[in-house]
DRENPA-89030 format. One record per residue (C-alpha): residue number from 1; residue in one letter; x, y, z. Coordinates in pm, 1 decimal, padded with zeros to 6 digits, always signed. Example, Ala and Ser with C-alpha at 12.3 -4.5 7.8 and 13.67 -1.06 7.14 Angstrom:
// residues 2
   k r     east    north       up
   1 A +01230.0 -00450.0 +00780.0
   2 S +01367.0 -00106.0 +00714.0
This chain:
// residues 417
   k r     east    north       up
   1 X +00000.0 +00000.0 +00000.0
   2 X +00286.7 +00239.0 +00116.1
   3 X +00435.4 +00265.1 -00266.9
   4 X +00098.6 +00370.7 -00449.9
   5 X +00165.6 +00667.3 -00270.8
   6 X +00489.8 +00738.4 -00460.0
   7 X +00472.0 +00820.2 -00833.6
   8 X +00734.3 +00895.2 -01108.1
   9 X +00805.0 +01227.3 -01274.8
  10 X +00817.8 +01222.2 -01664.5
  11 X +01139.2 +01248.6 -01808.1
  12 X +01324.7 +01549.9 -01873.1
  13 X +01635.1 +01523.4 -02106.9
  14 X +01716.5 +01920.3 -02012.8
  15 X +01760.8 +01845.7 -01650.8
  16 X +01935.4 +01503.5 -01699.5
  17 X +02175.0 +01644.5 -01937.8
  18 X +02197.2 +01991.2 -01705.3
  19 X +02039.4 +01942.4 -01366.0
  20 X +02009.0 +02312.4 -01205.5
  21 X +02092.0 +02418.5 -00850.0
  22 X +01725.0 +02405.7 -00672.2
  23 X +01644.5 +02691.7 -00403.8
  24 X +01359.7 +02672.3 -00199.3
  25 X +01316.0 +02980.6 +00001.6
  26 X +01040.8 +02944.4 +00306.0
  27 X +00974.3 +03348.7 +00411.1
  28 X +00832.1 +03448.0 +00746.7
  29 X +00510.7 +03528.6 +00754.8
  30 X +00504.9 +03584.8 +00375.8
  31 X +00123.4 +03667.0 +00356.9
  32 X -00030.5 +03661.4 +00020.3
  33 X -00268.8 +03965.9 +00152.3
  34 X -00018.6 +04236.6 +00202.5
  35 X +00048.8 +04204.9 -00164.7
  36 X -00256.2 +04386.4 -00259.6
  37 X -00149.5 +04661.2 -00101.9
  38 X +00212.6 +04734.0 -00289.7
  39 X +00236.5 +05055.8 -00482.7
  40 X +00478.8 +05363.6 -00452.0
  41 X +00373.0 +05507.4 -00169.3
  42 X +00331.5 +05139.2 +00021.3
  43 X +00637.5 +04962.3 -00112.5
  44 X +00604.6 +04615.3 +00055.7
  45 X +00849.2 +04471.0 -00221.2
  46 X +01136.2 +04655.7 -00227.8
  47 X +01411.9 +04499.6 -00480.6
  48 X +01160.6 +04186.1 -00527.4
  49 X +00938.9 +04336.3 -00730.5
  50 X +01096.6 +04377.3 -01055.3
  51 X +01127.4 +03984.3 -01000.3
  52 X +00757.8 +03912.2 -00922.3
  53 X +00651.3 +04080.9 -01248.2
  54 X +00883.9 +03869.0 -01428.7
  55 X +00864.5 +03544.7 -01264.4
  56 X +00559.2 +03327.7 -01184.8
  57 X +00329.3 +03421.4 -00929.3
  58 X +00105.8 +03176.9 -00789.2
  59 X -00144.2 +03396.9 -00572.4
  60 X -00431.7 +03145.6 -00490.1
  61 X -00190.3 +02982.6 -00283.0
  62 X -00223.8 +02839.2 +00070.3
  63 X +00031.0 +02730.9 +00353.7
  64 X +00016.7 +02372.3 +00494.4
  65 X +00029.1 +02467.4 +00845.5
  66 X -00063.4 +02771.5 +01055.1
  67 X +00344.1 +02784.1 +01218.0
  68 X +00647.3 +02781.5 +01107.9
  69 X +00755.0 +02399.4 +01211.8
  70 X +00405.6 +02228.5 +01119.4
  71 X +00443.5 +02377.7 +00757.0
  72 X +00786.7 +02268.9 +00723.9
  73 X +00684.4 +01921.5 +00869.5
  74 X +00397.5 +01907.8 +00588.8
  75 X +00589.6 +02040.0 +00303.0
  76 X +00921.1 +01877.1 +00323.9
  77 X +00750.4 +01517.0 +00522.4
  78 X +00455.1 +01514.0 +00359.8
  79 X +00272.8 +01439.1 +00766.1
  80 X -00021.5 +01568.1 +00889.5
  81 X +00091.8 +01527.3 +01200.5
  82 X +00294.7 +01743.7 +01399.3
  83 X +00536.9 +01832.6 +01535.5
  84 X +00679.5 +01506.5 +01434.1
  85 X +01110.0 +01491.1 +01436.4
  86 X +01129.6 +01692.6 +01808.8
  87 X +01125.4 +01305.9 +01983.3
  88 X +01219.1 +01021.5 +01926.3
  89 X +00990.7 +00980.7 +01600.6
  90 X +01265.8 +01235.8 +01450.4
  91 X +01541.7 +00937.9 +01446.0
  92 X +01344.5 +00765.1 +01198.3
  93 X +01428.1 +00804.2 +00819.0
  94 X +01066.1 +00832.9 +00639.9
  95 X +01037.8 +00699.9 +00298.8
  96 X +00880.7 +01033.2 +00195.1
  97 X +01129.1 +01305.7 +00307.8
  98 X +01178.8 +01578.4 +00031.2
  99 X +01582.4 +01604.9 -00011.7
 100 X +01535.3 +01216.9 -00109.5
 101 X +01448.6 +01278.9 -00491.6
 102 X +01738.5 +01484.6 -00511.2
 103 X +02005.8 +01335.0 -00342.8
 104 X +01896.9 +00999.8 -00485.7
 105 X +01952.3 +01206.6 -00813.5
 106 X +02311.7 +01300.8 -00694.9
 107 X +02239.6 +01663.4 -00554.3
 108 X +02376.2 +01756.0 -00243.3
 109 X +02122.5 +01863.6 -00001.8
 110 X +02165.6 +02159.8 +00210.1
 111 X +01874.6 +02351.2 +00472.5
 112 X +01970.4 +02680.3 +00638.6
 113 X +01844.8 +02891.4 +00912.4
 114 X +01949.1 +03222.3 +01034.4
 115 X +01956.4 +03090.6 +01397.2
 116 X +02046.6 +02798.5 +01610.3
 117 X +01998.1 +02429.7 +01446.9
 118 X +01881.7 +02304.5 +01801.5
 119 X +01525.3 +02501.9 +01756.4
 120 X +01307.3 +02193.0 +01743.0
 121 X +01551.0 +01942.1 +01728.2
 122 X +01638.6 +02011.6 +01301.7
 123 X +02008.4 +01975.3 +01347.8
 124 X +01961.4 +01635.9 +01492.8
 125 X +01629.3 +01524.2 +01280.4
 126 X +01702.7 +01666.2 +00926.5
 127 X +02024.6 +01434.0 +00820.7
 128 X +01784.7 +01157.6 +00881.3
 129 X +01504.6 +01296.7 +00654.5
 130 X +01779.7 +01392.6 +00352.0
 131 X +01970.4 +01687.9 +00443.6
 132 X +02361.0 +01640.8 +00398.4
 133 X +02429.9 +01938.2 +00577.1
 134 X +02204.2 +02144.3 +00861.8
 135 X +02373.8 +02494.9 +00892.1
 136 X +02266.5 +02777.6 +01168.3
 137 X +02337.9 +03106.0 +01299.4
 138 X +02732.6 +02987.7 +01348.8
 139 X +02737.1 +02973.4 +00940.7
 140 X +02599.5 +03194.7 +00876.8
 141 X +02773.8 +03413.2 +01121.7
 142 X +03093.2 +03274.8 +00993.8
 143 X +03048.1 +03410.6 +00631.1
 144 X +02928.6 +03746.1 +00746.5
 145 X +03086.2 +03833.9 +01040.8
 146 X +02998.3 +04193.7 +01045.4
 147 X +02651.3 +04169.2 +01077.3
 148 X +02458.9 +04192.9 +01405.7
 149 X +02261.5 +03953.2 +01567.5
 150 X +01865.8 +03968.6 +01625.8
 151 X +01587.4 +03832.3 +01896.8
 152 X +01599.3 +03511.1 +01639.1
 153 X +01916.3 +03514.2 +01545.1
 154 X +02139.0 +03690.0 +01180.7
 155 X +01883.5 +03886.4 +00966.1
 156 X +01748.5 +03768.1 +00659.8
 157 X +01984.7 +03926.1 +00395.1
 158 X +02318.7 +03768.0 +00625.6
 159 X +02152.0 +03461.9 +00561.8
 160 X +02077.3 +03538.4 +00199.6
 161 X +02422.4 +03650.5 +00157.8
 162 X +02586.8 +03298.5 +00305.6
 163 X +02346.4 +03080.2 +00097.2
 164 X +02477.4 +03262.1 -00238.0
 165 X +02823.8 +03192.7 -00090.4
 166 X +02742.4 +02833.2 -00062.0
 167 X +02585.3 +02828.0 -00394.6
 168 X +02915.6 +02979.6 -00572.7
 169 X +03126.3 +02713.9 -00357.9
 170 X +02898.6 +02441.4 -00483.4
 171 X +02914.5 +02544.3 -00856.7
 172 X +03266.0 +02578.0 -00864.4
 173 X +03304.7 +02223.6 -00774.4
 174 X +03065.3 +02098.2 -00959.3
 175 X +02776.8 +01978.9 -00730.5
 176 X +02472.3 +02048.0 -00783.0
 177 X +02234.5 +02168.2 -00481.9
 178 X +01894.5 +02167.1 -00319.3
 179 X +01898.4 +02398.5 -00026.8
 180 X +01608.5 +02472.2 +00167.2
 181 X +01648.2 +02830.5 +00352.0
 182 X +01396.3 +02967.8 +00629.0
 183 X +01370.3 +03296.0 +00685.9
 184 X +01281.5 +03491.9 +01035.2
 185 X +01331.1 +03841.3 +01028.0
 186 X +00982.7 +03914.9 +00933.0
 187 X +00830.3 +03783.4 +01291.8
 188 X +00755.5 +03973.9 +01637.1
 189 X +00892.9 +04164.4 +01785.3
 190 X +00933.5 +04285.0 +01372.3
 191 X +01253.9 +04486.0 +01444.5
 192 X +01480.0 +04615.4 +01144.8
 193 X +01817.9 +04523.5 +01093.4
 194 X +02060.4 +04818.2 +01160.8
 195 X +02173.5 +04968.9 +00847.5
 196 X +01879.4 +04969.4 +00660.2
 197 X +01656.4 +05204.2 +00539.2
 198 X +01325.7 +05158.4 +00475.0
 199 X +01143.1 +05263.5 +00142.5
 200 X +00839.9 +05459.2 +00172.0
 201 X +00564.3 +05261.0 +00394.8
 202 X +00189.2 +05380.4 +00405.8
 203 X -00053.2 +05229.5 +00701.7
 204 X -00364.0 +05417.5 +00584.9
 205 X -00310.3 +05221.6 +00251.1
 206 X -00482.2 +04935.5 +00478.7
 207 X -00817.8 +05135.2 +00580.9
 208 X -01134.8 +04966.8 +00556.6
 209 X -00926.0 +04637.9 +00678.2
 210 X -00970.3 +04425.9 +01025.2
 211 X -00606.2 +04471.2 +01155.7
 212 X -00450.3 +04356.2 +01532.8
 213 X -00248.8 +04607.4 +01744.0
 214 X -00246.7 +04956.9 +01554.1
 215 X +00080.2 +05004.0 +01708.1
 216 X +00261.3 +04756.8 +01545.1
 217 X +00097.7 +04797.9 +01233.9
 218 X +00394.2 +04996.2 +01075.0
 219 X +00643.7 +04784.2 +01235.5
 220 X +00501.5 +04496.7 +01060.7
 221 X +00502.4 +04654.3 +00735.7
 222 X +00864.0 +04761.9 +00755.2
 223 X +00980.8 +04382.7 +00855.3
 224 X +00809.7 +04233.6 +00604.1
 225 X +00964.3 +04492.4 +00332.1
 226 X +01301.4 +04398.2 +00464.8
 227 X +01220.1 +04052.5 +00417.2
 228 X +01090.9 +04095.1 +00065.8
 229 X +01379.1 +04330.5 -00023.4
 230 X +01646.4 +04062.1 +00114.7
 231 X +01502.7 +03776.0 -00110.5
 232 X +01479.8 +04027.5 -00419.6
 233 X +01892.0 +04120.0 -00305.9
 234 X +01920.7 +03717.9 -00329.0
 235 X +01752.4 +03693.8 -00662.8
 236 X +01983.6 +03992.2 -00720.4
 237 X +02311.3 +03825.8 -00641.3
 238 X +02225.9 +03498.2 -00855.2
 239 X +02223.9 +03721.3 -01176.3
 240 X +02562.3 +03887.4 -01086.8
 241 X +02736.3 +03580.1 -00988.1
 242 X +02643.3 +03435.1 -01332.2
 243 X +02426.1 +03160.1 -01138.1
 244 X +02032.3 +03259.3 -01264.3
 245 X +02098.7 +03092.3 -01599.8
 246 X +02147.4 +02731.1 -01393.5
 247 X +01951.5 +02785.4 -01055.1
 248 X +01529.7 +02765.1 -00995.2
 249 X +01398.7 +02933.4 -00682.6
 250 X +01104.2 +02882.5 -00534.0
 251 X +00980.6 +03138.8 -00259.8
 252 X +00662.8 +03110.9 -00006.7
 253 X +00548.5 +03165.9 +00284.6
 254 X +00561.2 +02967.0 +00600.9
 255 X +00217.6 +03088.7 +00695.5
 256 X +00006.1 +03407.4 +00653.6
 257 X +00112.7 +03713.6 +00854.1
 258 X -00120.9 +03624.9 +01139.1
 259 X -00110.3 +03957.8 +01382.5
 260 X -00159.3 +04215.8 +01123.4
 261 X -00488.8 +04128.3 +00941.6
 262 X -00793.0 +03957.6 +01070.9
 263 X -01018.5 +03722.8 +00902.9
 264 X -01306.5 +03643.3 +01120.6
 265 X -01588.6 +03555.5 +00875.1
 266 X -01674.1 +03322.0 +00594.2
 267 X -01612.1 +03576.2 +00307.4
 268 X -01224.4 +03608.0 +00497.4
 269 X -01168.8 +03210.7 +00472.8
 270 X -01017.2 +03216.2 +00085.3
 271 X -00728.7 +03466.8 +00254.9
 272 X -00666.9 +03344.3 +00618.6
 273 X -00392.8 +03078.5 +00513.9
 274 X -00290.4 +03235.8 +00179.6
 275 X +00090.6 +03260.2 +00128.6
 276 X +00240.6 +03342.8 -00199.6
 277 X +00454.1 +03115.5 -00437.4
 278 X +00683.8 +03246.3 -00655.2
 279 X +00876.9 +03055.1 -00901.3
 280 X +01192.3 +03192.9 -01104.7
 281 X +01269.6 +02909.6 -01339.5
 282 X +01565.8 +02972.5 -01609.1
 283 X +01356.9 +02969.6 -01985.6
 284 X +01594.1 +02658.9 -02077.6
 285 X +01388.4 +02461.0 -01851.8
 286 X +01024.8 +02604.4 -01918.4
 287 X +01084.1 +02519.0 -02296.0
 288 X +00802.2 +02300.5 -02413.8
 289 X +00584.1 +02366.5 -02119.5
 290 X +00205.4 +02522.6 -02203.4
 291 X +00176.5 +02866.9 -02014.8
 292 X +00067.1 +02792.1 -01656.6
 293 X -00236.2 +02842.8 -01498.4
 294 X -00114.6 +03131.0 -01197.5
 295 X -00492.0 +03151.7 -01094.2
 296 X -00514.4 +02733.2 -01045.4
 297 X -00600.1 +02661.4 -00612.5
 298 X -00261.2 +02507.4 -00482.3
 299 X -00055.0 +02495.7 -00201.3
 300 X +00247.8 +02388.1 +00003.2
 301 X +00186.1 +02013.1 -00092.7
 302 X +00265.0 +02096.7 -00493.0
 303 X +00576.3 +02235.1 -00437.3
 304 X +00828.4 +01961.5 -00434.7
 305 X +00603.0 +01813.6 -00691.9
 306 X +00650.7 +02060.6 -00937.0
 307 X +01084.6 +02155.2 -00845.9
 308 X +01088.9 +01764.1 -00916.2
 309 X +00942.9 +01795.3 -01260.4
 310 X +01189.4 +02087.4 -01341.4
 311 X +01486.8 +01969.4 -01224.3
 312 X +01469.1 +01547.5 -01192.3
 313 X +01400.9 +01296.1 -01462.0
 314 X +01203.1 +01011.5 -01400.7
 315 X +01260.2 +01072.4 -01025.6
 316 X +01029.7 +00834.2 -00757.0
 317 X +00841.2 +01119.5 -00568.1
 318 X +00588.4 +01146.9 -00325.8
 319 X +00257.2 +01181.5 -00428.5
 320 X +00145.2 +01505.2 -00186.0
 321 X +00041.3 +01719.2 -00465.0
 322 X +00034.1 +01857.2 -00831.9
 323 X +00321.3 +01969.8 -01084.2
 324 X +00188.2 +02324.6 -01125.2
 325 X +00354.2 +02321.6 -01416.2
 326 X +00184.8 +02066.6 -01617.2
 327 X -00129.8 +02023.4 -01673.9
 328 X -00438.6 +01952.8 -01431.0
 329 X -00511.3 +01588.1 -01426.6
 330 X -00799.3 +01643.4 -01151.4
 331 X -00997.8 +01957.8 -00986.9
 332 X -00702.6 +02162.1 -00848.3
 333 X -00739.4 +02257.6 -00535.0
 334 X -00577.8 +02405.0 -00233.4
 335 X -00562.5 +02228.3 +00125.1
 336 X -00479.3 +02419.7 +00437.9
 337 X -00350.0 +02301.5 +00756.6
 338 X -00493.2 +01967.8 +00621.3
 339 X -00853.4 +02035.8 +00696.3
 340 X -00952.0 +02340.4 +00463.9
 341 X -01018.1 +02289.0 +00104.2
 342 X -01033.6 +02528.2 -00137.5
 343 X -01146.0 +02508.1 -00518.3
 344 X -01353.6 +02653.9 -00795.6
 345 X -01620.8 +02425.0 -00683.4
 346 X -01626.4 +02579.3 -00344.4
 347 X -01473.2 +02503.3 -00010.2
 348 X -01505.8 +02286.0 +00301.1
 349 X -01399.8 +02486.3 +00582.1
 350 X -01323.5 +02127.9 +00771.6
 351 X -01243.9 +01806.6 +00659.7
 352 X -01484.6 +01543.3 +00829.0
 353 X -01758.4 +01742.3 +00946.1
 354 X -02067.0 +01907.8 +00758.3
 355 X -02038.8 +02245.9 +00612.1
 356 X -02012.0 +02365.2 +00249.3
 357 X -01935.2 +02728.8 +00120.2
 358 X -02006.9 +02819.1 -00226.3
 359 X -01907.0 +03081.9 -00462.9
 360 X -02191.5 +03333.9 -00493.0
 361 X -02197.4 +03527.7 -00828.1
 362 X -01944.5 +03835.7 -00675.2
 363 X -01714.6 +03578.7 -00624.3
 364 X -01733.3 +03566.8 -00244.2
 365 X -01779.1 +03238.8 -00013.3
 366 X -02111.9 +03202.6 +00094.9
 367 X -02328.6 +02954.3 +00306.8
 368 X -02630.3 +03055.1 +00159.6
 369 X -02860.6 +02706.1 +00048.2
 370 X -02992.7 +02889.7 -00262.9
 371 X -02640.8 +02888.9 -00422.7
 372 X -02546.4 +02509.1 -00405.1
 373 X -02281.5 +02361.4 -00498.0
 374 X -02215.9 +02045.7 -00269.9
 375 X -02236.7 +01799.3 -00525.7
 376 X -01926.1 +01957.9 -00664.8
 377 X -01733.0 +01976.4 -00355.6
 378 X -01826.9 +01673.8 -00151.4
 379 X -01629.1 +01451.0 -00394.5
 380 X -01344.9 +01677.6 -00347.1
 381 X -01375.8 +01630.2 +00011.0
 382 X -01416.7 +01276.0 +00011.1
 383 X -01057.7 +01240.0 -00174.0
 384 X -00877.7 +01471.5 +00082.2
 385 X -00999.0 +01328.2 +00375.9
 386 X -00905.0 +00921.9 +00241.9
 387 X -00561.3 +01138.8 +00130.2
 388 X -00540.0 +01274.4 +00469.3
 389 X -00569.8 +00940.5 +00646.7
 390 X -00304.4 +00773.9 +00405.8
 391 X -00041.2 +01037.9 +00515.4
 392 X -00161.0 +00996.5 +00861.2
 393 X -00078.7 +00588.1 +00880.8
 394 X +00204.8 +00610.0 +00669.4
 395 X +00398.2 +00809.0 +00904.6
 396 X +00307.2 +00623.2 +01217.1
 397 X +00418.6 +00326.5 +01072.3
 398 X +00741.2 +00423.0 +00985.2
 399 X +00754.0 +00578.6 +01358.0
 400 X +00667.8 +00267.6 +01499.6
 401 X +00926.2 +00061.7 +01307.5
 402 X +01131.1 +00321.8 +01473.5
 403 X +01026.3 +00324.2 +01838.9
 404 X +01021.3 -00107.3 +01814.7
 405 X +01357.7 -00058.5 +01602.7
 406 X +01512.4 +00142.9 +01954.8
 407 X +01350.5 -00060.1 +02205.1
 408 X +01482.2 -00392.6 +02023.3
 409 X +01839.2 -00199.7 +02052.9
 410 X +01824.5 -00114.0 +02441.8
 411 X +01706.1 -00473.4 +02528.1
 412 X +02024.8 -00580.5 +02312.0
 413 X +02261.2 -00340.9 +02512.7
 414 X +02137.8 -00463.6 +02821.9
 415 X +02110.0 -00840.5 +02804.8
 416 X +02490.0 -00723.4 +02638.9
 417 X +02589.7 -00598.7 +02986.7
C-alpha cells in the first residue's frame, strides 16, 4: 500500500543532461494579503518586485500549516501530524522526506536557518530525513561576520548573503544543490536590521481592513519589506554571480502574517492561510511547457512536486500534490492546515464534518442554500480526507518501526551488559 503513494516524474532530457541548483526559500510570515497593497507610496516589495513581475506568481496559494515547524513538517515530510522529528519519532528516516528525490539524483542537499539548528531538534532530525548538511546562525555568522545579531538570530539578507556563498562554492566544484532556507526576520517583535533604510511605507493604505495592534501595524510593514527586499537582493546576487541561468527558486510563505490582518468571517476564509509562491525558473527549462495556470487553487503540498518535474528525470516522488507546471489531471485545489479545502467548486472549511461554502456570483464564499454547490465539492472532500488518512498511517508506521527498532536496541545493550 505504502508505494501507491509514490509516483514517477516524466522524463526530462534538459535536466538530466543539465540538472540546475534548486532553491527553496520558506519566508516568514510571507502573507499573500499584504500584496494587494504594494504601490509607490506602500512599497512592501522593495528589490523583489521587478522579479515578481517577471517570474511566476502563484497567488491562490495556501500554507500547509498555521506555524512555522508544522508547515515545514507538511511540506518537506509530507505528515499531517505534527510536530513530528522533536522526539524520538525524529530518528526515523521516512520513505517520503523531500531532499530524497534529489540526493537519490546526486544533488547535495543543504537547509539553512538564520539561527540555532537546536530550535526543534532540526540539526539532529534533518540528516535523517535527507539533508547532507544542517547549517545555523554559526554559518551563517561565519560568512558574514559583520553583521549583528537579532531576537531570532542573523537577519534575513546575512543569511541570503551565506546561501549565495554556498551556492558559488557548490558550482565551482561541480555539485549540484537543493537547499532549503527559512527565513525569520519578518516575525515579532518585527525589528529592522541596523543599516537599513526603509522605502516609503503607508498604514492608511490598509483602511477599511480588520487589523490587530495599531501600534505595530507599521512595524510589521517595515519587517516584512526587509524581508521581501532581502530575497529580491538574493535573486539579485544569482544574476551577478552568473548563477540565474542554472539555478530555480522557489519562494513562499511559512504561513500568513497572522497579527496584522484579521479574518473572522466566511467571506475572509479564501485569505486566512494564503501565502504566496513564486517561481523563477531559467527559460531553458520552461521550454516546451504550455503557459501555466497562476490563478489554479494550490498549495504547500505541490511544491516539491513541481521543483521535481523541473529539475529530476524520471525521479520516484511522493505523491502530496500537483506539478503546477503541467497540466491539471484532476480539480485543483488548495488544502490548508490539512482540513480546509479550497477550489472553484467551493470550499469545506473542515475536513470530516458538515459544512459547504459556495461561490456566490461576486465571487465571495457564501453559506447561503440557494447557491449550491455540494455535489461539486463533496467529492473533493471525500478524496482529501481518504488522502489525509493515508499520510496519517504512513507516518506512524514508519515511527513505529522506529520506536520497536530502539527498544529492540536497548534490550540488546542490556542483556549485552
Amino acid at each position: 500500500m505504502a508505494e501507491a503513494l509514490f509516483t514517477r516524474t516524466p522524463p526530462n532530457p534538459r535536466a538530466a543532461a543539465h540538472p540546475p541548483h534548486v532553491v527553496l526559500v520558506v519566508m516568514e510570515s510571507w502573507g499573500a494579503d499584504l500584496l494587494r497593497y504594494h504601490s509607490a507610496r506602500n512599497d512592501v516589495l522593495g528589490r523583489l518586485a521587478p522579479h515578481l513581475e517577471r517570474g511566476l506568481l502563484f497567488r491562490r496559494f495556501v500554507s500547509g500549516g498555521n506555524s512555522t515547524d508544522p508547515s515545514l513538517e507538511s511540506r518537506l515530510g509530507g505528515t499531517p501530524i505534527s510536530p513530528r522529528l522533536p522526539g524520538p519519532a525524529g530518528l526515523a528516516h521516512y520513505q517520503q522526506a523531500a531532499p530524497l528525490p534529489f540526493k537519490a539524483a546526486g544533488y547535495r542537499t543543504v537547509f539553512g536557518i538564520g539561527w540555532t539548528r537546536t530550535w526543534r531538534g532540526i540539526g539532529r532530525a534533518y540528516p535523517n530525513q535527507g539533508f547532507d548538511e544542517v547549517a545555523d546562525r554559526t554559518d551563517v555568522s561565519a560568512a558574514v561576520p559583520d553583521v549583528r545579531e537579532g531576537t531570532w538570530g542573523m537577519p534575513d539578507a546575512a543569511l541570503f548573503q551565506w546561501a549565495l556563498g554556498r551556492l558559488r562554492r557548490a558550482d565551482e566544484k561541480g555539485e549540484r544543490l537543493l537547499l532549503v532556507l527559512v527565513t525569520a526576520t519578518n516575525h515579532t517583535p518585527y525589528v529592522i536590521p541596523d543599516g537599513y533604510a526603509v522605502r516609503p511605507l503607508d498604514p492608511s493604505a490598509l483602511a477599511g481592513r480588520s487589523l490587530g495592534d495599531p501600534a505595530l501595524i507599521r512595524l510589521q510593514l517595515s519587517t516584512y519589506q526587509y524581508a521581501c527586499d532581502a530575497l529580491g537582493g538574493f535573486l539579485d546576487g544569482l544574476e551577478g554571480a552568473g548563477l540565474a541561468g542554472r539555478t530555480i527558486v522557489a519562494a513562499t510563505g511559512d504561513h500568513n502574517m497572522r497579527e496584522l490582518f484579521r479574518y473572522p468571517g466566511t467571506a475572509d476564509l479564501p485569505w486566512r492561510d494564503r501565502v504566496p509562491l513564486f517561481l523563477q525558473v531559467p527559460p531553458a527549462f520552461l521550454e516546451g511547457r504550455p503557459p501555466p495556470d497562476l490563478d489554479r487553487w494550490a498549495g504547500h503540498r505541490d511544491i516539491v512536486p513541481t521543483l521535481a518535474g523541473l529539475a529530476l528525470s524520471e525521479a520516484r516522488i511522493y505523491r502530496t500534490g500537483d506539478d503546477l507546471l503541467a497540466p491539471p489531471t484532476r480539480t485543483p485545489r488548495a488544502v490548508a492546515r490539512f482540513q480546509t479545502v479550497l477550489s472553484d467548486a467551493g470550499a469545506t472549511p473542515k475536513l470530516g464534518e458538515p459544512g459547504t461554502l459556495c461561490w456566490d456570483a461576486g465571487g465571495a464564499l457564501s453559506s447561503d442554500p440557494a447557491v449550491p454547490c455540494r455535489a461539486s465539492t463533496a467529492p473533493i472532500a471525500r478524496e482529501e480526507l481518504a488522502l489525509r488518512a493515508l499520510l496519517d498511517w504512513n507516518v506512524r508506521r514508519q515511527a513505529i518501526a522506529e520506536r520497536q527498532r530502539l527498544r529492540r536496541s536497548v534490550v540488546a545493550a542490556t542483556a549485552g551488559r
